[in-house]
NULUM-721703 format. One line per 10 residues: number of its first residue (from 1); their letters; for each residue x, y, z of C-alpha. Coordinates in Angstrom, 2 decimals, padded with zeros to 5 digits. Example, Ala and Ser with C-alpha at 12.3 -4.5 7.8 and 13.67 -1.06 7.14 Angstrom:
1 = as = 012.30:-004.50:007.80; 013.67:-001.06:007.14
// end
This chain:
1 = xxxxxxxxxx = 000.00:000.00:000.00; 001.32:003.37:-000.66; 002.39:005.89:001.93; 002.96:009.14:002.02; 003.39:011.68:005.30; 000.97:012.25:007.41; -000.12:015.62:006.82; -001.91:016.63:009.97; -003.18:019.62:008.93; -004.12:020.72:005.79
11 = xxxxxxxxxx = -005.47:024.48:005.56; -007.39:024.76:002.27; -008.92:021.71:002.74; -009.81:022.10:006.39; -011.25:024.98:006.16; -013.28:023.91:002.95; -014.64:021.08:004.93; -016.05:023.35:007.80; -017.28:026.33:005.74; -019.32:023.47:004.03
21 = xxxxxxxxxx = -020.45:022.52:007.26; -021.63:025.99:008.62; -023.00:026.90:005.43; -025.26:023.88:004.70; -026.60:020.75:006.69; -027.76:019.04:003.75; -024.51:018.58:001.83; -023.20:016.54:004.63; -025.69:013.59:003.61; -024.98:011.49:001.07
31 = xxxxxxxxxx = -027.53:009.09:-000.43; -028.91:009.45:003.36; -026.00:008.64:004.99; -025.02:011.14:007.22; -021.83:010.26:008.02; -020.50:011.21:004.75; -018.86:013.88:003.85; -019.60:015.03:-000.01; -017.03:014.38:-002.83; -013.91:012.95:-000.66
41 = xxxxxxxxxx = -012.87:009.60:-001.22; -011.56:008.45:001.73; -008.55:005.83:002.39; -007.34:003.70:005.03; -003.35:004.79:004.55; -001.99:005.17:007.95; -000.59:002.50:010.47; -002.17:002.97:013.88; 000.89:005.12:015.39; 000.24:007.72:012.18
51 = xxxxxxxxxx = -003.54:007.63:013.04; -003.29:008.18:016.27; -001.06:011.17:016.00; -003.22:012.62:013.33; -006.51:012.44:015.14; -004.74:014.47:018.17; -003.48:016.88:016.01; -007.37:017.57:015.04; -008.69:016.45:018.56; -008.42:019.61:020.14
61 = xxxxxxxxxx = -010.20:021.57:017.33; -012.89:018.57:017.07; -014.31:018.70:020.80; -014.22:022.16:020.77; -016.55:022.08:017.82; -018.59:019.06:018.82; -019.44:021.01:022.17; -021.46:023.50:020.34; -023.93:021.37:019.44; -025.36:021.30:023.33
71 = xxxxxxxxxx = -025.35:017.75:023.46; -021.80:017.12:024.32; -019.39:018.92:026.18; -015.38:018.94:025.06; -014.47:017.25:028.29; -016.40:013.82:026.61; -012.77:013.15:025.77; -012.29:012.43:029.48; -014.78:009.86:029.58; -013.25:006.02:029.10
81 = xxxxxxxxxx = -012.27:005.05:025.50; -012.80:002.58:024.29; -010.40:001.71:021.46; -006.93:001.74:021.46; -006.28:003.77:017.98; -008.77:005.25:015.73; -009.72:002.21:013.24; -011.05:002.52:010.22; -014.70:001.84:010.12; -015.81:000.95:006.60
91 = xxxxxxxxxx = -019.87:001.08:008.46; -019.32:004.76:009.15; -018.36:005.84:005.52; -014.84:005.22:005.97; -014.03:007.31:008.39; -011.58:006.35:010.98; -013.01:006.65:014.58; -012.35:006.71:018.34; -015.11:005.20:020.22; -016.13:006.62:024.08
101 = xxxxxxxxxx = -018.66:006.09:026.59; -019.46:008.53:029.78; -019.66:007.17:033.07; -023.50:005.90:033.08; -022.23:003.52:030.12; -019.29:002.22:030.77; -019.54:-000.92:032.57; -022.30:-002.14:029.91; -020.11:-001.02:026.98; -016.92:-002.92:029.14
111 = xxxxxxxxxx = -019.00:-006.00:028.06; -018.66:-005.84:024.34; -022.15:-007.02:024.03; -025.37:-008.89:025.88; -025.41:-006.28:028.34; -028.74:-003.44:028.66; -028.01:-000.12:028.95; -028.81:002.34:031.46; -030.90:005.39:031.07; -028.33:008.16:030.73
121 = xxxxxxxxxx = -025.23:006.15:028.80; -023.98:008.04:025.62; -021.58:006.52:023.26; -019.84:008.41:020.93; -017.52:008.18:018.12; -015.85:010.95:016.68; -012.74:010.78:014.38; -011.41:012.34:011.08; -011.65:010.72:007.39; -008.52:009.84:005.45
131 = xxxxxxxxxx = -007.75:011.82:002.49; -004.57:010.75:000.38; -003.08:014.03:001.41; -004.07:014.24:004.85; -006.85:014.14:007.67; -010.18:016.16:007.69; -012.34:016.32:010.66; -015.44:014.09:010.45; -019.30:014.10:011.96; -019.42:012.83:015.57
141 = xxxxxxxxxx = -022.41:009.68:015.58; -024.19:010.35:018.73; -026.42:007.70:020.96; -028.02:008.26:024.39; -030.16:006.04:026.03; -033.35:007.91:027.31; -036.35:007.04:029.39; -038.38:004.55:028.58; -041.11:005.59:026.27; -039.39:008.25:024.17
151 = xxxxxxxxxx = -038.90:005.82:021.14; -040.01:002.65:020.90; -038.41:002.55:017.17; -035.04:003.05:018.67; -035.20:001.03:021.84; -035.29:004.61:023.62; -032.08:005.44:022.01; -031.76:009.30:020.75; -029.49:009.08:017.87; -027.80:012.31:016.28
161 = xxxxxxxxxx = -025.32:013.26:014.24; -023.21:016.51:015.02; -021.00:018.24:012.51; -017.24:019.54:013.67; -018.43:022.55:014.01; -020.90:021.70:016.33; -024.03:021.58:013.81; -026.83:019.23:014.62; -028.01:017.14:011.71; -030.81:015.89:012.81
171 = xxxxxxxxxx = -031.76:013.70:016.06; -034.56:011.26:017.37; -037.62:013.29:018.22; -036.26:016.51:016.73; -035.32:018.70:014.13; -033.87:016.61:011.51; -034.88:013.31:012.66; -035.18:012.16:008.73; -031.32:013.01:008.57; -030.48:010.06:011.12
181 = xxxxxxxxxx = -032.65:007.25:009.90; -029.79:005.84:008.29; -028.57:005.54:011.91; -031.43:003.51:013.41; -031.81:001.48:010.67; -028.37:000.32:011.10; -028.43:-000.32:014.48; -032.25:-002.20:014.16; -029.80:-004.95:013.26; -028.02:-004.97:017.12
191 = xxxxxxxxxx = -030.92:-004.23:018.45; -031.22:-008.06:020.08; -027.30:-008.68:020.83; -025.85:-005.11:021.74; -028.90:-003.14:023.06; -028.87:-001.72:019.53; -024.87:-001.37:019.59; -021.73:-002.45:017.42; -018.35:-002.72:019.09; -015.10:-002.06:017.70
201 = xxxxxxxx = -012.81:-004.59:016.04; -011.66:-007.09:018.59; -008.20:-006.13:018.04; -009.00:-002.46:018.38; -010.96:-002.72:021.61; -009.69:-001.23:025.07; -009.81:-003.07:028.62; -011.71:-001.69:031.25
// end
């Protein structure tokens, strides 16, 4: 596979990426996946030391951004992770991810699976996609679990979908909710084995 450097940062196109996002939610779906980002082909080019040290070049910048959208704060990158390096996630678009879990969550998520989650968890996964020249920041997938009763459909998950600049997409039983159904209809699928999660790749995965 061919290399080339890293390329952390990469003005022009970062800051094509988030006037696209401030400018216009819509352009961020992409045959109603929401996770995409429009007209970048992304590629899975970096060994997990490059990876890792490209997504905290961005990380800063992305929790910062993520925070605006209310529903997070920055200081979710406090809360235990769950993978070891950002892996490349070929179910999310192709972008390459971190996966976390606040404090309500984390012994369920410790379980990889079988266990029910408490009202309150949130899982997140934020990340960058993979350009051959570089990294761009990427949409943050968003799940809380919420009483029971506020969606049936979702097994009282609220799924969303927040932009890096903190731009809500759309989320269950809100504005946008059409924008996410690409979420929930992903995750009908775990909906038996996970409590309507996916876990990361066994050799990506984290102790707790």
């Amino acid at each position: 596979m061919r290399r080339k450097k890293i390329g952390v940062f990469i003005p022009m196109v970062l800051a094509s990426v988030f006037t696209v996002a401030t400018s216009s939610i819509g352009v961020w779906a992409q045959e109603g996946d929401t996770h995409a980002l429009p007209g970048m082909q992304f590629v899975d080019r970096l060994n997990p030391a490059e990876a890792e040290a490209a997504y905290q070049g961005l990380l800063p910048g992305l929790a910062n951004g993520y925070a605006n959208s209310g529903l997070v704060g920055a200081d979710y990158t406090d809360w235990a992770r769950f993978t070891t390096t950002p892996y490349f996630s070929i179910t999310h678009s192709d972008l390459t991810v971190h996966v976390y879990a606040n404090e309500a969550a984390e012994t369920a998520y410790s379980a990889f699976g079988g266990e029910e989650f408490p009202v309150g968890s949130i899982v997140v996964k934020d990340g960058m996609g993979q350009t051959e020249d570089g990294v761009v920041p990427a949409p943050m997938a968003f799940m809380e679990k919420m009483p029971a009763g506020f969606s049936s459909a979702t097994g009282d998950w609220k799924f969303a979908m927040i932009t890096p600049d903190g731009t809500v997409v759309g989320q269950t039983g809100g504005p946008g909710e059409e924008s996410v159904q690409f979420c929930v209809a992903c995750h009908t699928a775990a909906a038996g084995s996970g409590d309507w999660l996916y876990f990361p790749p066994t050799d990506k995965r984290a102790a707790r």
